[in-house]
C-alpha positions as a printed Julia matrix, in Angstrom:
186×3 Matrix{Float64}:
 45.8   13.59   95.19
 43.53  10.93   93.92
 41.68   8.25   96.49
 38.58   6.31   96.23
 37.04   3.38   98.6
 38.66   4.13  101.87
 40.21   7.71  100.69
 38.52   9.24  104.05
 41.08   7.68  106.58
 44.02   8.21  104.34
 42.95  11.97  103.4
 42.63  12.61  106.7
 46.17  11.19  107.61
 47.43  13.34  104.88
 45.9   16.6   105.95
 46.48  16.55  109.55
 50.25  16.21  108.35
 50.34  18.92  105.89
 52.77  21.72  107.78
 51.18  25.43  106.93
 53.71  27.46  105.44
 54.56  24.87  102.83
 53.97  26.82   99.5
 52.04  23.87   98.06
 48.89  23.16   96.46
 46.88  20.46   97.24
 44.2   19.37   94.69
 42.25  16.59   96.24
 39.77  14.47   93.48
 37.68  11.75   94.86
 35.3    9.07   93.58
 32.05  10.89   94.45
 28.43   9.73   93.54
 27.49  12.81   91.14
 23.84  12.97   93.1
 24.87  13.19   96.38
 26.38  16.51   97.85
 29.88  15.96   99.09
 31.07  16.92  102.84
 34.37  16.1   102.22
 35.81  19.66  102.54
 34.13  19.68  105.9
 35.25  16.49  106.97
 39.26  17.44  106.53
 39.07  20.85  107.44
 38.38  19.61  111.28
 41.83  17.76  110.56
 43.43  20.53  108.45
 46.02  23.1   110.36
 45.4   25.17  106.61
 42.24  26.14  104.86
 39.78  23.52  103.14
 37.78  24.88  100.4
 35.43  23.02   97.87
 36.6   23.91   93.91
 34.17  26.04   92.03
 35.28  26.5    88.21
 37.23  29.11   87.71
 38.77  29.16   90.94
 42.52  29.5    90.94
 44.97  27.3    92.72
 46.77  29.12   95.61
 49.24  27.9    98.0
 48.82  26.43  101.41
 45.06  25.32  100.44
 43.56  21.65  100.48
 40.92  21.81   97.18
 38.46  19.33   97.2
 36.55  18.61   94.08
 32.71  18.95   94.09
 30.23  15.96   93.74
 29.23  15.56   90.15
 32.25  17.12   87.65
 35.62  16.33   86.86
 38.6   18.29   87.32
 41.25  19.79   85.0
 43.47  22.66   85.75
 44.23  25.73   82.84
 45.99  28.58   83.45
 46.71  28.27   86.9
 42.43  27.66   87.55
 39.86  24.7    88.11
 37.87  23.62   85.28
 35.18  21.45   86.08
 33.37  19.76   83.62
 30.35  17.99   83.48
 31.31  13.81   83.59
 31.05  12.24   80.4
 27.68  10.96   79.28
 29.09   7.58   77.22
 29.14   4.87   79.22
 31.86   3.24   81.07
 34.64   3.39   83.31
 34.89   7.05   84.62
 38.45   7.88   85.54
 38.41  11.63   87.23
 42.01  11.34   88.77
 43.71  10.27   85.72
 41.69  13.33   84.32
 43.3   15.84   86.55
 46.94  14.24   86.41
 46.94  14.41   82.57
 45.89  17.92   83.08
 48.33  18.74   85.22
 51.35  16.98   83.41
 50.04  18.98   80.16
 50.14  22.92   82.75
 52.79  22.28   85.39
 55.29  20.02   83.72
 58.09  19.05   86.02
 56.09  20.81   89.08
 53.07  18.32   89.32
 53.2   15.68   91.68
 50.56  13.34   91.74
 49.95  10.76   94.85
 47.56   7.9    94.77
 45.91   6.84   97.54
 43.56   4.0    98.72
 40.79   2.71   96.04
 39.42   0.38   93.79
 40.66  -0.63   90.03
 43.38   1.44   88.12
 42.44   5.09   88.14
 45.6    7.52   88.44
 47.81   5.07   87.02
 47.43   6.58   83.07
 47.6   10.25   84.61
 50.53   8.78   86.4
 52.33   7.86   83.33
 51.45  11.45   82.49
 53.2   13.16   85.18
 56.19  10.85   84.78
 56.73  12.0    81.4
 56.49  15.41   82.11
 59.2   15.0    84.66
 57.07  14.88   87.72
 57.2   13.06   90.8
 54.53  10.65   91.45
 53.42   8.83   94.99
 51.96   6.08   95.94
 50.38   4.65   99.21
 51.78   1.84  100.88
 49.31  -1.23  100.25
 49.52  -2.05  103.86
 48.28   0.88  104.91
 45.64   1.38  102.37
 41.99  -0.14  103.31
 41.51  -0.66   99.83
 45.09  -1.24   97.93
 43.82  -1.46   94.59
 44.67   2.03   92.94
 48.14   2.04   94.74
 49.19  -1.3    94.03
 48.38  -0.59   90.27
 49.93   2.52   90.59
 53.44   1.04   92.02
 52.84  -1.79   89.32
 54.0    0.57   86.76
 57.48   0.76   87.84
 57.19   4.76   87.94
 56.36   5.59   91.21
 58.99   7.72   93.03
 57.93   6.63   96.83
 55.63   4.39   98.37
 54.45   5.76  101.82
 51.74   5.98  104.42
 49.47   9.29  103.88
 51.32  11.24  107.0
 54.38  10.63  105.55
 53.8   12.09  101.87
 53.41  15.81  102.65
 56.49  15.39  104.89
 58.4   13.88  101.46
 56.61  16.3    99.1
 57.97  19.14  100.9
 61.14  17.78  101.01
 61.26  17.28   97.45
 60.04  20.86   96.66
 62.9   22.11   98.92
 65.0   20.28   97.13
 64.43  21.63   94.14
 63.99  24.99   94.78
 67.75  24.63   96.39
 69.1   23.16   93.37
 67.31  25.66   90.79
 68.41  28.74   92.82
């Protein structure tokens, strides 16, 4: 789940619709400023009927978890654990979500579902195009709903996107899906 500029309100929708029991991971990467510790765990986990935990490296995904990425690094996933990794030193445009998504299309294949929410500029749509070619499902906000419709509209743009919803609609949809296919592959 990637967000930026106005991420809070929409993470918070999401979370507070996220039914325990699901099976799923969520994996929760954020625009951060690197110097400035992040809350963010703290602020869902009032919202959250499951457990919030920051990411430490090394950590490995489990089920019915919200992970929020740390202040500072970005995010990959190997192996079925978080790598974080120091941001790049070169200069310009830092794109953490796409990071993760890429990472994920690369480890989970079919099984990664990426969902954009609200933000700024283009970031998750190349880790988008990722997933989609690894036969994943991706998500994007509505526009109307996001305070900042930048990332989703860019997102939708690419003619990949598998749904367009408000935030407490996508878990709803993403365990649908998952349903779905465990149904179908069973």
């Amino acid at each position: 789940i990637g967000a930026s500029a106005g991420g809070l309100e929409a993470l918070r929708d999401f979370v507070q619709a996220v039914s325990p029991g699901s099976g799923m991971c969520y994996v929760v990467v954020q625009h951060l400023a690197p110097d400035h510790p992040s809350i963010m765990d703290q602020l869902l986990a009032s919202h959250s009927k499951i457990p919030v935990v920051k990411i430490e490296n090394g950590l490995r995904l489990e089920p019915d978890k919200v992970f929020v990425i740390p202040a500072g690094p970005e995010l990959t996933i190997s192996n079925g654990c978080f790598r974080l990794h120091e941001k790049p030193v070169e200069r310009g445009l830092r794109t953490p979500i796409d990071r993760l998504f890429h990472s994920m299309a690369e480890q989970v294949g079919r099984r990664a579902y990426c969902v954009v929410l609200s933000g700024t500029g283009s970031d998750g749509t190349a880790g988008l195009r990722a997933v989609k070619a690894a036969g994943g499902v991706a998500i994007a906000q509505g526009a109307r709903s996001a305070k900042f419709s930048g990332m989703p509209e860019n997102a939708a743009a690419t003619g990949l996107v598998d749904f367009v919803l408000k935030p407490s609609q996508i878990p709803i949809r993403l365990q649908e899906i998952e349903a779905h296919r465990s149904f179908v592959e069973n």
